[in-house]
C-alpha positions as CSV (number, residue, x, y, z in Angstrom):
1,X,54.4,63.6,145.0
2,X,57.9,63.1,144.1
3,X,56.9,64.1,140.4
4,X,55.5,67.3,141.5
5,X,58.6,68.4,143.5
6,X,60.6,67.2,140.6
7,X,58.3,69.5,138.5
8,X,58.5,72.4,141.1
9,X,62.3,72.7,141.1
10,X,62.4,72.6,137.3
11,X,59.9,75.4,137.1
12,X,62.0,77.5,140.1
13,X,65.3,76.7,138.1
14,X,64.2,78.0,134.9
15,X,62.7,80.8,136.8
16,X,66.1,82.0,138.5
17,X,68.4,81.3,135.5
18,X,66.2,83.6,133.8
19,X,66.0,86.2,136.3
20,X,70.0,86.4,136.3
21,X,70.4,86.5,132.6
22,X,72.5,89.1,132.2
23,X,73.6,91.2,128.9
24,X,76.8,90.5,127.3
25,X,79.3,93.1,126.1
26,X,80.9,92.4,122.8
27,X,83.9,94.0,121.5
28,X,83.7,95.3,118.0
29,X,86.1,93.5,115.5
30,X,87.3,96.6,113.3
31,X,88.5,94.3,110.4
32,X,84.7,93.2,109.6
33,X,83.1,96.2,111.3
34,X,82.6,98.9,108.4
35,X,80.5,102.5,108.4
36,X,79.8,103.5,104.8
37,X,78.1,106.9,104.1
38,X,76.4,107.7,100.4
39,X,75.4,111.0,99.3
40,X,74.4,112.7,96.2
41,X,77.3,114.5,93.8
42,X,75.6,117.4,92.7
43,X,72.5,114.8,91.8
44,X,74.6,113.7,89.1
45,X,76.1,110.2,90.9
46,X,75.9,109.2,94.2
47,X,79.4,108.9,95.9
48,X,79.7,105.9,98.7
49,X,82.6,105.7,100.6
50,X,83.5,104.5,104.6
51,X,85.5,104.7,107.2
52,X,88.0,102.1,108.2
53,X,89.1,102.5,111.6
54,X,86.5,102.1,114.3
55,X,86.3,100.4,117.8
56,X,83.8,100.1,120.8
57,X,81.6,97.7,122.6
58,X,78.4,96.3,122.0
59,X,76.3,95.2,124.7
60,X,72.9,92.8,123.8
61,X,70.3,91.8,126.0
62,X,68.6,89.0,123.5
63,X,65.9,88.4,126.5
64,X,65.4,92.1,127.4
65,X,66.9,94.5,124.3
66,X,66.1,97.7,126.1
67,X,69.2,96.3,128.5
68,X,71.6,96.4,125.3
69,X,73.6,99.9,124.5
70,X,76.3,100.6,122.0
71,X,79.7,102.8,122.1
72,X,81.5,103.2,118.9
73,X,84.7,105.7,117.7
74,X,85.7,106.3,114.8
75,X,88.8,108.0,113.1
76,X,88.3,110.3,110.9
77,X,91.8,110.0,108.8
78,X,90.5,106.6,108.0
79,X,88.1,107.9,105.5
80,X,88.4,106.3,102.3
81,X,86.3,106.6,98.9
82,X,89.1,105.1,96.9
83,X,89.7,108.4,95.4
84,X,93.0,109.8,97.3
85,X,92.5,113.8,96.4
86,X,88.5,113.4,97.9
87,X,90.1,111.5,100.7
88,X,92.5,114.1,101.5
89,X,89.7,117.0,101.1
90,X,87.2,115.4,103.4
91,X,89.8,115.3,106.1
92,X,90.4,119.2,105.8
93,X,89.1,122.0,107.9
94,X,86.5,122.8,105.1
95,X,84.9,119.3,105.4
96,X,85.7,116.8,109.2
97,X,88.6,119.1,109.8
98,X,89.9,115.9,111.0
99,X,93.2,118.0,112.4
100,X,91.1,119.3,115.0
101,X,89.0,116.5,115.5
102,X,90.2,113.5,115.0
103,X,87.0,111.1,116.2
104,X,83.4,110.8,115.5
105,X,81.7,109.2,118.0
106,X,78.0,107.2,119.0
107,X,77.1,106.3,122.1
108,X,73.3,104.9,122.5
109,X,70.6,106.1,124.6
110,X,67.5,103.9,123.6
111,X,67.2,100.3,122.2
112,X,64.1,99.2,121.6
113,X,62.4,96.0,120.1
114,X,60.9,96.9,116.5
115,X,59.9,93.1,115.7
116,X,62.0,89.3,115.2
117,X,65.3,89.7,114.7
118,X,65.1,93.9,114.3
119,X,65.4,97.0,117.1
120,X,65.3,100.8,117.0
121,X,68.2,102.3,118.4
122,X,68.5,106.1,119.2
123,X,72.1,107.6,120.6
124,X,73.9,110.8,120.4
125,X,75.8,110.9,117.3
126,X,78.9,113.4,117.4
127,X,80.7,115.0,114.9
128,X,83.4,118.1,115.0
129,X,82.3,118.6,118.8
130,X,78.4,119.1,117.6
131,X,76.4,115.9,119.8
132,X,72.8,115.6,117.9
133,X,70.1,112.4,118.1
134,X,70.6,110.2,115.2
135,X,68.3,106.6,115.0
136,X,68.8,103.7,113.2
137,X,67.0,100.8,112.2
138,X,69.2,97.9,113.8
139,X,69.2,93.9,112.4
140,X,70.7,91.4,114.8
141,X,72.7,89.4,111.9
142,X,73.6,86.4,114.1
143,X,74.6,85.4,118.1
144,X,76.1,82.8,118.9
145,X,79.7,80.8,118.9
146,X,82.4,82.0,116.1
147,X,83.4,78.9,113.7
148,X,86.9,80.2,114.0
149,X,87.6,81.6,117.2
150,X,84.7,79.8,118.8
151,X,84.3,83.2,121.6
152,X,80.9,84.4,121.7
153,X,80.2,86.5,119.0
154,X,76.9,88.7,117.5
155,X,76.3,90.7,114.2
156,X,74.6,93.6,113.1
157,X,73.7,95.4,110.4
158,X,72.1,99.3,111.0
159,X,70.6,102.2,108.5
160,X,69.9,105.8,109.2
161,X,70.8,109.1,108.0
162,X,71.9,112.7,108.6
163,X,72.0,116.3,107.6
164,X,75.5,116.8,107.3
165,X,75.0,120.6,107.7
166,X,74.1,119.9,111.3
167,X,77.0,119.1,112.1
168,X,78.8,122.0,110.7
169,X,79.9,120.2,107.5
170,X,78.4,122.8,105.3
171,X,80.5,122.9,102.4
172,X,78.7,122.8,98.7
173,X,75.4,122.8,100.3
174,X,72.7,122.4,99.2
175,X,74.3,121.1,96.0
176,X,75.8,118.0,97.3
177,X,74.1,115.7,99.7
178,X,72.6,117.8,102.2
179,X,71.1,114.1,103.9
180,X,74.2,111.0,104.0
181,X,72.8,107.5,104.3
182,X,74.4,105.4,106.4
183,X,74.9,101.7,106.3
184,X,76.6,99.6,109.1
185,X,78.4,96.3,109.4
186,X,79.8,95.5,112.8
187,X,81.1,92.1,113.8
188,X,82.0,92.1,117.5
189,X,83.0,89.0,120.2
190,X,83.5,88.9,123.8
191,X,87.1,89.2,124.6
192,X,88.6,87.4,127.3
């Protein structure tokens, strides 16, 4: 009998800690966070390059991923493609204009579950004021305890891609990448 009761109260604890498992929201680390875009030059090469100054919150739901969400800005004038002059001409009126607007931003509206260890995740991606759908395919990298922080930490790595003329960057179309992949890194911990 006292077995059973034993067993019972196990079962009932297990039951409510999982019930009140809760998302965590992660803080994005912009020194190991990167977004890299790569397009075609004219079909000739194919021109990578990123921005380096982004921030926002991650929020993962491990037990329940429709839970998790994702907020992320980035600054425009932090575009680099190690090439100064194309850095300077992406930032101008004709490309980001990124006098007028300063931030892209992505803010999630769907997670969903797309097998171990990978989720689909939709969001309104926007760019120069113009808010469209954009998806990427999502890989949770890691959870757990950073070695050298030791806070809480997760990874991800996501793909997807856009038409760049949606979004009113128009210039050299169709010529030059009229679809830019992009690939991105973000390292994020819960800060205290």
């Amino acid at each position: 009998m006292t077995i059973r009761l034993l067993a019972a109260a196990l079962v009932a604890a297990s039951l409510s800690a999982t019930a009140v498992a809760e998302p965590v929201t992660y803080t994005i680390d912009p020194t190991h966070t990167q977004i890299k875009f790569t397009y075609s030059h004219f079909g000739y090469s194919t021109i990578t390059g990123r921005f380096d100054a982004t921030e926002g919150t991650v929020t993962y739901d491990a037990e329940n991923p429709s839970a998790s969400s994702v907020e992320i800005t980035t600054q425009i004038a932090s575009v680099s493609t190690g090439v100064a002059k194309l850095d300077e001409h992406l930032q101008k009126d004709d490309f980001f204009d990124a006098a007028t607007y300063p931030t892209a931003t992505f803010k999630s509206t769907k997670v969903e579950t797309a097998g171990d260890g990978k989720l689909n995740l939709t969001g309104d991606l926007t760019i120069k004021d113009v808010t469209l759908p954009a998806s990427f395919q999502v890989t949770v990298n890691k959870v757990g305890p950073h070695p050298m922080h030791k806070k809480p930490s997760a990874g991800f790595d996501a793909t997807g891609s856009i038409e760049r003329g949606a979004f009113g960057i128009t210039t050299y179309l169709p010529a030059t990448g009229p679809e830019v992949k992009l690939d991105i890194t973000i390292e994020a911990s819960v800060e205290e």
